[in-house]
C-alpha positions in Angstrom: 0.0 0.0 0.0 3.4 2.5 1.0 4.6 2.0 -3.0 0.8 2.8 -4.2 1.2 6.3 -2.1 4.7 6.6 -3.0 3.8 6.0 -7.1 0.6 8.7 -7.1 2.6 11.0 -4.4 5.4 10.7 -7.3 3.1 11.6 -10.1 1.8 14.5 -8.6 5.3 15.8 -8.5 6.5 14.7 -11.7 3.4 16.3 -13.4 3.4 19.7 -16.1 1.0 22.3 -14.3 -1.2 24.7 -16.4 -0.4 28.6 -16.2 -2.3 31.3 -17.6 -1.5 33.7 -20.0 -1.9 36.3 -17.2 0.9 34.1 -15.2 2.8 34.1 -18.2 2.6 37.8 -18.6 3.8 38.3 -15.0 6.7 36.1 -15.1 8.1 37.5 -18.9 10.6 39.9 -17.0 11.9 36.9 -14.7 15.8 36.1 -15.9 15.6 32.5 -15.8 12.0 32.0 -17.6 11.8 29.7 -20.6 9.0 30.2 -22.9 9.3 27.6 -25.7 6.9 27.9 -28.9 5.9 24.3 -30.1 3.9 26.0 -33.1 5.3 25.6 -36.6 7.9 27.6 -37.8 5.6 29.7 -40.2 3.3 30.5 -37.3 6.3 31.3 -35.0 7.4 33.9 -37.7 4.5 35.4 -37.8 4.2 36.2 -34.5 5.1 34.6 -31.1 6.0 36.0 -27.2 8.6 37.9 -26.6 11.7 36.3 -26.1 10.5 33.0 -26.8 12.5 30.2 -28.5 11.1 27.9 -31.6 10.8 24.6 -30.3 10.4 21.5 -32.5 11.5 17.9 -33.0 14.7 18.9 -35.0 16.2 20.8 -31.7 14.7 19.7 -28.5 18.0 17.6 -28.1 19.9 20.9 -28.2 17.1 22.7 -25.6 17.1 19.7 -23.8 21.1 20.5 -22.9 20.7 23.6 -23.0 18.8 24.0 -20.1 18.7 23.1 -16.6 16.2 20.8 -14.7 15.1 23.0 -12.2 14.7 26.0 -14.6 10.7 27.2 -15.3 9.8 26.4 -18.8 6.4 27.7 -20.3 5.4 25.6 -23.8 3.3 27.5 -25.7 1.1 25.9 -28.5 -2.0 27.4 -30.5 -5.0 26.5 -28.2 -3.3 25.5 -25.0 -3.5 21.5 -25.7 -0.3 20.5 -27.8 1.7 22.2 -25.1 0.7 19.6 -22.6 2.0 16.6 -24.7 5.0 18.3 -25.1 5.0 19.8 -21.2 4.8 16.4 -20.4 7.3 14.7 -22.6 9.8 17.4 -20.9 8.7 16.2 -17.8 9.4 12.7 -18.2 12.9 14.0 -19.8 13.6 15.2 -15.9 12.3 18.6 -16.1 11.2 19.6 -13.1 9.0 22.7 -13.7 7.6 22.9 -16.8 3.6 24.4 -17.5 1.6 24.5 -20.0 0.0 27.7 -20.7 -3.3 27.5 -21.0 -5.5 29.4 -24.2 -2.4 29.2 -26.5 -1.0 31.9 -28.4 -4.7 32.6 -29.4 -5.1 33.7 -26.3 -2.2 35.5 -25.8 -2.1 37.6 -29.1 -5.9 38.1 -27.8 -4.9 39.5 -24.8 -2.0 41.1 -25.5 -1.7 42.5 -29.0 1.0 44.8 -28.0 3.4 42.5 -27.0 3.3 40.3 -30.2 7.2 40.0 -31.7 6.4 39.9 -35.4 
């Protein structure tokens, strides 16, 4: 019964959380924030967050070095649903704080027009 606590006690820890885009907003001025855009690289141009990085299959080994375990990562997708699979994925990698922000760039563009890098 111990391991059945200790395997959903370990979950819990090991899981993504969700952030809004007001979160998001909040912590854009933090040093140490990572906001990674999973959205194709036509989209990205187009417009994405503020010092945001692309991320996609061809360099997430390269991110994945790049950055420490303990640092916050935001993924950021269109809708606020891709960026769980991939929140996830990053937390199985080791990642130990990683969100996904909820609403998407939708929202965010939505929200924030002003602060769109184009």
């Amino acid at each position: 019964m111990a391991a059945f606590f200790y395997l959903i006690y370990k979950e819990i820890l090991m899981a993504f959380k969700h952030i809004s885009i007001e979160q998001t907003h909040e912590l854009l001025d933090k040093e140490d924030v990572v906001i990674a855009d999973i959205r194709d690289p036509n989209s990205y141009q187009a417009g994405h967050i503020p010092g945001s990085e692309a991320l996609s299959n061809a360099n997430i080994a390269q991110f994945m070095m790049e950055k420490e375990f303990d640092q916050p990562i935001i993924i950021v997708c269109y809708h606020g649903m891709s960026s769980q699979g991939a929140a996830s994925y990053l937390v199985e990698q080791g990642f130990e704080d990683v969100y996904s922000m909820d609403g998407g760039f939708t929202a965010w563009e939505a929200a924030y027009s002003e602060q769109v890098e184009r």
